[in-house]
C-alpha positions, 0 to 999 in steps of 0.5 A: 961790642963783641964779635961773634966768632962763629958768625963774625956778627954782632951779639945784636945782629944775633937776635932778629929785630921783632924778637928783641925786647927791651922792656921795662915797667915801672910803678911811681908816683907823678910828683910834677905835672909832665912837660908837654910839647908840640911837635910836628908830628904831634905831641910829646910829654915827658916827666919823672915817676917817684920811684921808692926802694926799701932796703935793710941796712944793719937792723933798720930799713932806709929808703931810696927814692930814684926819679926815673925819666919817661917821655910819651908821645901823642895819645899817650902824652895826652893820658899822661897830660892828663894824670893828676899830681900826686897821682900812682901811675904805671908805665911800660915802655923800652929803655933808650938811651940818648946824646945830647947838647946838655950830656948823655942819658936814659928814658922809658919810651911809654907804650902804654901808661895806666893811672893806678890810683889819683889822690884823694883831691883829684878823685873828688874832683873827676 
């Protein structure tokens, strides 16, 4: 990361923490019933949302589909326990990104998550 050269600090270290805001918000399709784990502290729960792009290529659309990795924890993860397969569930939370034993990667942190739309089997069923 670049020095500042007037300050001599980190383009980081420019924005005080409260201010910085690293968000994202995604709108996906729970495809998989998310993995949950109990932890010291609580609960966590992590699972992918099915993500569509449509984009023209020549004279036709093709579609894309991206699986984007969110991990929720606690009250959240319990919500997120809860959301059916198949079910359109928004999320809103930072992006981070980590290290691990098996490589190096990116997830939403959710700080909030919001059940769209369940399908037709779960709704009956609520």
């Amino acid at each position: 990361m670049e020095n500042n050269e007037t300050t001599g600090k980190k383009a980081h270290e420019l924005i005080p923490r409260k201010k910085q805001k690293n968000g994202a918000q995604i709108v996906g399709v729970l495809r998989r019933a998310p993995r949950i784990k109990q932890l010291q502290r609580g609960m966590m729960a992590s699972f992918a949302l099915e993500v569509p792009r449509t984009f023209p290529m020549g004279d036709d659309l093709r579609q894309e589909i991206s699986y984007v990795p969110v991990v929720a924890f606690d009250a959240l993860a319990k919500q997120a326990e809860e959301a059916a397969q198949g079910s359109v569930v928004s999320v809103t939370g930072p992006l981070k990104t980590f290290a691990g034993k098996n490589g190096s990667g990116w997830q939403v942190r959710a700080e909030s998550i919001q059940v769209v739309s369940r399908p037709a089997a779960a709704a009956a069923a609520a």
